[in-house]
C-alpha positions in Angstrom: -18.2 22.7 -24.3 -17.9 20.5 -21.2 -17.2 16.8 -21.7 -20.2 15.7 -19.5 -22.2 17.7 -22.3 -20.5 15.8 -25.3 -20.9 12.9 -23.7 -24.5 13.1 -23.5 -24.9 14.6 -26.9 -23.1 12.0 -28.4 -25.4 9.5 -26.6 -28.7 11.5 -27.2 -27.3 11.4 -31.5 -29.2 8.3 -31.8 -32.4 8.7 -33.3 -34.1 6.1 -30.5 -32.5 7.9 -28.1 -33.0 11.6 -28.8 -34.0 14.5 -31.5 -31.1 16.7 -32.4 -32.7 20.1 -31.8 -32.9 21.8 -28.2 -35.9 22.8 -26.2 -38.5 25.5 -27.2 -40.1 27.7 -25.1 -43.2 30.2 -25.1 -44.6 33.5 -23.2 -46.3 32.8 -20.5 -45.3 34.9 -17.7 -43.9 37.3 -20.0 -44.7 39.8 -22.3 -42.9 39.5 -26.1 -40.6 42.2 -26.6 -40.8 43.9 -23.1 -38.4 43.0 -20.4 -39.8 41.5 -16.7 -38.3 44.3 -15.1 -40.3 47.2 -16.9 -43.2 45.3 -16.1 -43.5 46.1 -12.2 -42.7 49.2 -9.9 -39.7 49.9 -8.6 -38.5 52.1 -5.3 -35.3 52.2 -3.9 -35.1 51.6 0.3 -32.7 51.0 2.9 -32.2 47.7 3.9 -31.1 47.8 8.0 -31.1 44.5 10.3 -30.9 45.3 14.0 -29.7 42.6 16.2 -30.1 41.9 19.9 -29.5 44.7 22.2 -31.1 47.3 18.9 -26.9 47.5 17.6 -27.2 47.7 13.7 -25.6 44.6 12.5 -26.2 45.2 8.5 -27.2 48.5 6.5 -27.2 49.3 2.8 -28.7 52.7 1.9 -30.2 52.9 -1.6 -31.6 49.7 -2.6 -33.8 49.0 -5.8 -36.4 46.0 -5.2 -39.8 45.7 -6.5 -42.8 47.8 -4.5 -44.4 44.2 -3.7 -41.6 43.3 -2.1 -41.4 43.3 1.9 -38.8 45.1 3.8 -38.0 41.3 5.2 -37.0 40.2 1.5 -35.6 43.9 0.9 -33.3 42.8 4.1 -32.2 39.2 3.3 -31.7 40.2 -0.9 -29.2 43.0 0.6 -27.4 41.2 3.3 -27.0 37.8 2.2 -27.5 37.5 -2.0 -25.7 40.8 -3.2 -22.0 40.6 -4.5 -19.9 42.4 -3.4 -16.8 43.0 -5.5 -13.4 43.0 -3.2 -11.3 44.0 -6.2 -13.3 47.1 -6.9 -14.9 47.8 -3.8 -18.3 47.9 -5.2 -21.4 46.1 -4.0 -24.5 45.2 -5.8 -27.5 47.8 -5.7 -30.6 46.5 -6.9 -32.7 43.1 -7.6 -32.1 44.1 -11.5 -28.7 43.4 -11.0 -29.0 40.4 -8.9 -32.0 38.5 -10.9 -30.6 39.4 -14.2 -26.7 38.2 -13.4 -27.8 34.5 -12.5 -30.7 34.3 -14.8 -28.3 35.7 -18.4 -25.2 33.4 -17.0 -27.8 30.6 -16.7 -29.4 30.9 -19.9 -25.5 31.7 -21.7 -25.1 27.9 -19.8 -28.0 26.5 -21.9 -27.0 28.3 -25.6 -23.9 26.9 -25.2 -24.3 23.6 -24.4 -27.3 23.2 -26.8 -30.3 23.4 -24.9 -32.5 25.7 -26.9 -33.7 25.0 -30.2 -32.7 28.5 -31.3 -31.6 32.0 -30.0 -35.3 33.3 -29.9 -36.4 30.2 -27.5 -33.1 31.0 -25.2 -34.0 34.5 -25.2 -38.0 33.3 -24.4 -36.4 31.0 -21.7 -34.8 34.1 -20.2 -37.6 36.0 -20.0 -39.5 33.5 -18.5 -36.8 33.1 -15.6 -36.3 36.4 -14.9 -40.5 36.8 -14.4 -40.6 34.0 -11.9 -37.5 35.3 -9.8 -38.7 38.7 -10.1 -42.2 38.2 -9.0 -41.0 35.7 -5.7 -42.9 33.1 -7.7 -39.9 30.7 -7.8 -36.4 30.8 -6.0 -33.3 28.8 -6.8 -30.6 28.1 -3.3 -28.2 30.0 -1.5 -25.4 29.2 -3.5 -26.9 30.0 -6.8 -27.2 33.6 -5.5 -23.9 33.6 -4.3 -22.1 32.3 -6.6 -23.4 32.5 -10.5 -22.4 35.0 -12.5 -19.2 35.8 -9.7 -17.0 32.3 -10.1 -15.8 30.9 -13.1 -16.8 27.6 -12.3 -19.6 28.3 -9.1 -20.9 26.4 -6.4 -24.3 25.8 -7.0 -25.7 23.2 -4.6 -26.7 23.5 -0.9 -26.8 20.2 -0.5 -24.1 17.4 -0.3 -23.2 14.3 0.9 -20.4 13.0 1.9 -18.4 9.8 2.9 -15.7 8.5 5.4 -13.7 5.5 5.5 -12.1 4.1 8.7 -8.5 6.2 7.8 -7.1 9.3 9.6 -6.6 10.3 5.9 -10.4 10.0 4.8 -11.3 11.6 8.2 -9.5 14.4 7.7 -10.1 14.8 4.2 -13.8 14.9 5.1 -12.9 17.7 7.6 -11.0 19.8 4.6 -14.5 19.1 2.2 -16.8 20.3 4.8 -15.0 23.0 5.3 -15.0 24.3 1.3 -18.9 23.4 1.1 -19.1 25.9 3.8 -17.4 28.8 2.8 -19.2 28.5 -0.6 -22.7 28.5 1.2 -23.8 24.7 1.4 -24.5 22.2 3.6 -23.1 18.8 4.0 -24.4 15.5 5.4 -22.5 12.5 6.3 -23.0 8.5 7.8 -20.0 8.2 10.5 -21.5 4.2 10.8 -17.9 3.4 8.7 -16.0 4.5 11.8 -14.9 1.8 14.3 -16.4 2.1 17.5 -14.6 3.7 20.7 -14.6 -0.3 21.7 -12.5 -1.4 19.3 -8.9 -1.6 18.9 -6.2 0.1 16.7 -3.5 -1.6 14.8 -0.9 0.4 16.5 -2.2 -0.7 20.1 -5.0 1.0 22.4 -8.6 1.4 22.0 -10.3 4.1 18.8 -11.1 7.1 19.1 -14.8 6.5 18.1 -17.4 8.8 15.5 -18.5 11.0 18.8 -15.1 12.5 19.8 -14.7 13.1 15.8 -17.6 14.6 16.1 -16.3 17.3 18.1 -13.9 18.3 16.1 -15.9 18.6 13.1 -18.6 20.7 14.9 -16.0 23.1 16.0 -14.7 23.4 12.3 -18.0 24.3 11.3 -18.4 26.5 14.0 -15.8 29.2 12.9 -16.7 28.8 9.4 -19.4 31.6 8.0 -21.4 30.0 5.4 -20.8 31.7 1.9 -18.7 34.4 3.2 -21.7 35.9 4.9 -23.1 35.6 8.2 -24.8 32.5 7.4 -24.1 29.1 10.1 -22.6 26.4 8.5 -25.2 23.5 7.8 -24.2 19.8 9.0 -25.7 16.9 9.1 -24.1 13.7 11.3 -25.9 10.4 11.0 -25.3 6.9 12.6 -26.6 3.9 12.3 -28.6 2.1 15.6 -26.5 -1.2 15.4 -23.4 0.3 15.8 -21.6 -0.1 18.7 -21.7 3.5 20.3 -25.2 4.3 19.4 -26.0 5.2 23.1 -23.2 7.9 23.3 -24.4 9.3 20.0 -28.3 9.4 21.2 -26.8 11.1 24.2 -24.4 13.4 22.9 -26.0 16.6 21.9 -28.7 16.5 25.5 -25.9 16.2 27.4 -24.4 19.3 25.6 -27.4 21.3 26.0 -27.5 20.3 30.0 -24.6 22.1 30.1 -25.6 25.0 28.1 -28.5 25.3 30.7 -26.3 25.5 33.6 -24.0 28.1 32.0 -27.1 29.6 31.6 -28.4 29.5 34.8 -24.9 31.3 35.9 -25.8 34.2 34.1 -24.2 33.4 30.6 -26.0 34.4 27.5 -28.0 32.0 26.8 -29.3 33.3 23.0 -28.9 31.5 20.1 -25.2 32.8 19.2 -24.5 33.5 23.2 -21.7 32.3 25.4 -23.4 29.6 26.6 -24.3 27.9 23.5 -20.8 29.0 22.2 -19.3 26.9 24.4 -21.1 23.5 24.5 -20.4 20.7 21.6 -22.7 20.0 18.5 -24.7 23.0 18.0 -22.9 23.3 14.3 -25.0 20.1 13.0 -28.1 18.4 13.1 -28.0 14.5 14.7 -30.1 11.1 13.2 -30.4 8.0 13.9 -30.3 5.6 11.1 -32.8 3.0 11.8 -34.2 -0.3 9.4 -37.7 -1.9 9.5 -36.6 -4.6 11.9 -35.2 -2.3 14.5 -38.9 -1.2 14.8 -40.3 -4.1 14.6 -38.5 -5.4 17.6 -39.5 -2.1 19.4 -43.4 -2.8 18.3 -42.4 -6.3 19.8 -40.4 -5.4 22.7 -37.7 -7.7 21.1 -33.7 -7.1 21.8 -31.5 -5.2 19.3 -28.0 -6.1 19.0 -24.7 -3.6 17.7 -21.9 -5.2 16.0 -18.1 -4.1 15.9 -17.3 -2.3 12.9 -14.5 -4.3 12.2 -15.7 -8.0 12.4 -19.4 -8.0 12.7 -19.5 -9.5 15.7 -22.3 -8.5 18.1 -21.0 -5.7 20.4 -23.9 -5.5 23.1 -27.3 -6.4 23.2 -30.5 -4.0 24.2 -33.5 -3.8 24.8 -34.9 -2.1 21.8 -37.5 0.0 23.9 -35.1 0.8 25.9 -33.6 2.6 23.0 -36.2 3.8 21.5 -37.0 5.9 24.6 -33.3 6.9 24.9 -33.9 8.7 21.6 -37.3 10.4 22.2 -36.1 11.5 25.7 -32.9 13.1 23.6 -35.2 15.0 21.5 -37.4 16.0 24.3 -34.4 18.2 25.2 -32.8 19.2 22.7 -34.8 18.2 18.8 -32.1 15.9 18.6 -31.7 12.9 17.3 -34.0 12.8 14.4 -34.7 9.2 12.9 -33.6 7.9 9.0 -36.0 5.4 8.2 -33.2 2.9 6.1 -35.6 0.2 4.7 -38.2 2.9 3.3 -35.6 5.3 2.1 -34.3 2.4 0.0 -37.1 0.8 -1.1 -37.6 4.6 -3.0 -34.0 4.9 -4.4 -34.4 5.5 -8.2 -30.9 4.2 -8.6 -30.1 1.1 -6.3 -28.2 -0.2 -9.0 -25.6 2.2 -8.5 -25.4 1.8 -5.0 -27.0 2.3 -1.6 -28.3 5.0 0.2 -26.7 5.7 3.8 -27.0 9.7 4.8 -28.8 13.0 3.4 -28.4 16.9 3.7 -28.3 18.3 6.7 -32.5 19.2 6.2 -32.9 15.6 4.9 -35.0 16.5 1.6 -32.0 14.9 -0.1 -31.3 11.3 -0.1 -29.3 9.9 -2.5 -25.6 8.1 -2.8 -22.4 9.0 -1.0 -20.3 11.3 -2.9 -23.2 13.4 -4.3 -24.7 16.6 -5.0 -28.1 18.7 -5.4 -29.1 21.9 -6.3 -32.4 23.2 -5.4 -35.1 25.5 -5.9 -38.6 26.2 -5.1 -42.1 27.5 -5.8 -43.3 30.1 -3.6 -47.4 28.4 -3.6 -49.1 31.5 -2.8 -48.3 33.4 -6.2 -50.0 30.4 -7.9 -53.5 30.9 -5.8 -56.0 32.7 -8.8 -58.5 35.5 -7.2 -61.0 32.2 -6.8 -59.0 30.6 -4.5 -58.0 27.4 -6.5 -54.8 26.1 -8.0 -53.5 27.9 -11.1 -52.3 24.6 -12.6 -51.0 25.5 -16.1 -48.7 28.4 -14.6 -47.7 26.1 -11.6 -47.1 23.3 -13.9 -45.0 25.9 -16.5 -43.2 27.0 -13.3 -41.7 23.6 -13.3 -40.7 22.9 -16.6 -38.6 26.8 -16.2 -36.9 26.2 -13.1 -36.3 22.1 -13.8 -34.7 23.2 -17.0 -32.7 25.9 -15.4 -31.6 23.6 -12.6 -30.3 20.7 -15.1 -28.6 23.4 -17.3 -26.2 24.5 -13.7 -25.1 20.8 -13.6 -22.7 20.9 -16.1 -21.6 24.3 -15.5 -21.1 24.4 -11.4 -18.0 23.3 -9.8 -17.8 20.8 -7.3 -15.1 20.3 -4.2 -14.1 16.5 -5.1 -13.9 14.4 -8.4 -16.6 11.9 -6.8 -18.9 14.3 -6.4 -18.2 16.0 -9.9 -18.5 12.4 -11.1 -21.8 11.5 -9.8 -22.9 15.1 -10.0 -22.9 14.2 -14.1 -23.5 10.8 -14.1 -26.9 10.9 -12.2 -27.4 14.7 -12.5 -30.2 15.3 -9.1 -32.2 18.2 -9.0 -34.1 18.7 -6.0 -37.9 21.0 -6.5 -39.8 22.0 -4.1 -42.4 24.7 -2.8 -42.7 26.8 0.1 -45.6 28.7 1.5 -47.5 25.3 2.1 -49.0 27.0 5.3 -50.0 30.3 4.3 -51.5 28.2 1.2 -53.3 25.5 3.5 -54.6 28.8 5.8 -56.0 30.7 2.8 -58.0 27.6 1.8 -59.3 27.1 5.6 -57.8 23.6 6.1 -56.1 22.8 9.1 -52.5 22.2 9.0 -53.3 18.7 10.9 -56.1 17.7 9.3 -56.7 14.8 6.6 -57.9 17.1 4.2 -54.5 19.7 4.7 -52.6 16.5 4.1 -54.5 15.2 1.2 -54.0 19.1 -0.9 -50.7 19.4 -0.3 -50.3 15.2 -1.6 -52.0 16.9 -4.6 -49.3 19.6 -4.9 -46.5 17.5 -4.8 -48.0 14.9 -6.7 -48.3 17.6 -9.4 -45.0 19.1 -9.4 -43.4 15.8 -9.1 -45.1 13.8 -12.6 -44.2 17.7 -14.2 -40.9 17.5 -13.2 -40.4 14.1 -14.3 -42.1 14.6 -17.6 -40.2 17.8 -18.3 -36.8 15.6 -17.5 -38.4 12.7 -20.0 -38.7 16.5 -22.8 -35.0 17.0 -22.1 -33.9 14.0 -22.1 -35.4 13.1 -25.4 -33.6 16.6 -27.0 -29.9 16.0 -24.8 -29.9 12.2 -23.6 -31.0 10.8 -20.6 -28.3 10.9 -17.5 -25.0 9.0 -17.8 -26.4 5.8 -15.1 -30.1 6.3 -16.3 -29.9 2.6 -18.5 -28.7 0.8 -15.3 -31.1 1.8 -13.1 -34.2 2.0 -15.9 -36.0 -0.5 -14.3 -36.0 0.2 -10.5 -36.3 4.0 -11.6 -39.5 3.3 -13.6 -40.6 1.3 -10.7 -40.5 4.4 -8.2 -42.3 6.4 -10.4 -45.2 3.9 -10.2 -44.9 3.8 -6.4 -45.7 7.5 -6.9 -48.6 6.9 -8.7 -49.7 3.8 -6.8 -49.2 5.9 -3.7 -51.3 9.0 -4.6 -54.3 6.7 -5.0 -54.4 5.1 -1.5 -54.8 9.5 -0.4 -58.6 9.9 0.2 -59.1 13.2 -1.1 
């Protein structure tokens, strides 16, 4: 059994802390005694991507997936989620084969580090699983897919987020981690802010390098790398924050790259996504932010000046307008998306665990913000397979939904690997699991509400509100059987607070 596991067991012995016996489970998307699988239809298909220019980029003849399936998801299940075996030569046929060799590894995970109350409710749990990933009601991330069920000890998060310190050694370091979290199909997100400034000097003489020309060389790392062994990009996020002292060149950076990208391709280079011309510019491996606190805006709202500061002794740098800046960034993003903004003071002012430490970067997509050195797995809901023939919300499956996949996402934490002992560290001290949905439009457009409408707003509000209290009360259930997370005592008291910001928040929505 893994240490994190006795660890918490030990902790959870304690009869104020925790009950000795594991979850139990029930039928509710399954049938007692019959298997998901011989529930639905199956046909076998061929699953065949064509690329630009109609060359045949991926084909598998002979695939098993579910009649309900689309040939899209027939596509990506082939191309991207099925192992292949290099030792054998042999590649992975069906959804049967996929589904059942991450949902049987998960739920091996949970009997053996306790989480069931007895081999009938691990078995339920299973059943339940494999219904939700069967019927595109619920999907875990990337790596899950790739990985469980093929490594003995698999990656199982897309999202990470890393640190730097002002070293050659910690920059390069960072380089090597990004580098593993890509191969193994994840992304990676990172605050350069720790970096000196191109301004300042070095110990051995001359001006640094500053984050920017790093920069460059981590974007080209990611550029050759392949995401998960597959023909995935590599996922990057870069962040810095708006006092230090090269903040202009990093607002700049990536529309001056894609200025030249349009002149390559107005000299007949390929200008497609993957084309010469992109191919040959900087920073199209990672997305860009701008990490900004309450008072920078408030001196934009009040055309006051913003100051940078060296890195190294805090001493202002230069001194700007703030509106000035402001409009550098907007004017940046009008060309190329990029940079995005970080909001610092809000972002904080929701950490559940400030007591452990701050919060300076997220994934590249941004759902996850938490502290440096960290790691998430996620999954999500597909909304539309919870809309009954009527039109409304089926709540009780939605909310079930939850309690399955939370579950199955707390039981990978102990069993995934991870590519540096902080990360492994923090993975099991503050275990994060990120939920989520998808479908939010098709869902919003089936109800006739407008995407941009108060109304759109306040239903999905609703949605998330749900899925959120579920998830927390289903983590309060485990908890209560296992023991609460490692740093959970620490940070009681600004984690409790969150959770009535939530509920504070949800009623200021006028619904």
């Amino acid at each position: 059994m893994p240490e994190v596991t006795k660890e918490r067991k030990q902790e959870a012995s304690s009869p104020d802390k925790a009950s000795k016996r594991g979850l139990e489970f029930q039928h509710f998307f399954s049938t007692p005694g019959v298997h998901p699988f011989d529930q639905i239809e199956w046909e076998t298909r061929d699953a065949v991507i064509v690329g630009e220019g109609g060359k045949v980029v991926f084909e598998q003849r002979g695939v098993e997936v579910p009649t309900f399936w689309s040939q899209l998801a027939t596509n990506v299940v082939a191309s991207k989620y099925f192992n292949y075996d290099r030792t054998t030569g042999k590649r992975e046929t069906s959804v049967r084969q996929l589904i059942d060799r991450v949902s049987r590894t998960i739920t091996e995970w949970g009997k053996k580090d306790g989480y069931f109350a007895s081999d009938e409710d691990a078995e339920t749990f299973y059943t339940e699983l494999t219904s939700l990933l069967v019927n595109q009601q619920a999907s875990f991330n990337s790596p899950v897919w790739f990985n469980v069920g093929v490594e003995d000890k698999p990656q199982c998060s897309a999202c990470f987020i890393n640190s730097v310190e002002d070293r050659m050694e910690s920059i390069l370091d960072l380089a090597k981690i990004e580098g593993m979290l890509f191969k193994y199909g994840s992304g990676a997100g990172v605050n350069l802010s720790p970096l000196r400034s191109s301004k300042e000097p070095l110990s051995t003489g001359g001006l640094a390098s500053g984050p920017v020309s790093f920069m460059r060389g981590f974007d080209a790392f990611a550029g050759v790398i392949k995401s998960g062994g597959k023909t995935r990009r590599a996922a990057k996020m870069v962040i810095l924050n708006i006092d230090h002292p090269d903040i202009v060149e990093f607002i700049e950076a990536k529309a001056r790259e894609e200025k030249k990208a349009w002149a390559l391709i107005d000299a007949g280079y390929d200008g497609s996504f993957d084309g010469e011309a992109y191919r040959s510019v900087f920073f199209q491996n990672a997305n860009h932010s701008v990490r900004v606190p309450d008072s920078f805006m408030q001196a934009v709202e009040k055309d006051g000046e913003w100051q940078t500061r060296y890195v190294l002794s805090g001493e202002v740098a230069d001194t700007y307008r703030a509106r000035d800046l402001m409009k550098q960034i907007a004017e940046a993003a009008h060309v190329c998306g990029d940079p995005g903004m970080q909001f610092d003071t809000t972002i904080n002012d929701w950490h559940t665990c400030p007591n452990s430490g701050r919060i300076n970067a997220s994934n590249p997509c941004s759902e996850f913000m938490f502290l440096d050195n960290s790691s998430c797995n996620l999954a999500s809901l597909n909304l539309l397979r919870f809309r009954r023939p009527d039109g409304e919300l089926d709540i009780e499956a939605y909310r079930r939904a939850v309690d399955i996949m939370i579950t199955a996402q707390e039981i990978i934490v102990d069993n995934a690997g991870y590519p540096t002992p902080q990360i492994e560290r923090n993975s099991h001290n503050f275990r994060p699991l990120g939920l989520g949905y998808t479908n939010l439009g098709a869902m919003l457009m089936a109800r006739g509400l407008p995407y941009d409408s108060d109304e759109g707003r306040a239903y999905a509000a609703a949605l998330t509100a749900l899925m959120t209290g579920e998830a927390y009360r289903m983590s309060a259930v485990i908890a209560s059987k296992i023991g609460p997370f490692r740093k959970f005592r620490v940070n009681r008291k600004p984690m409790l607070r969150v959770i009535q910001k939530h509920r504070d928040a949800l009623k200021q929505i006028d619904a």
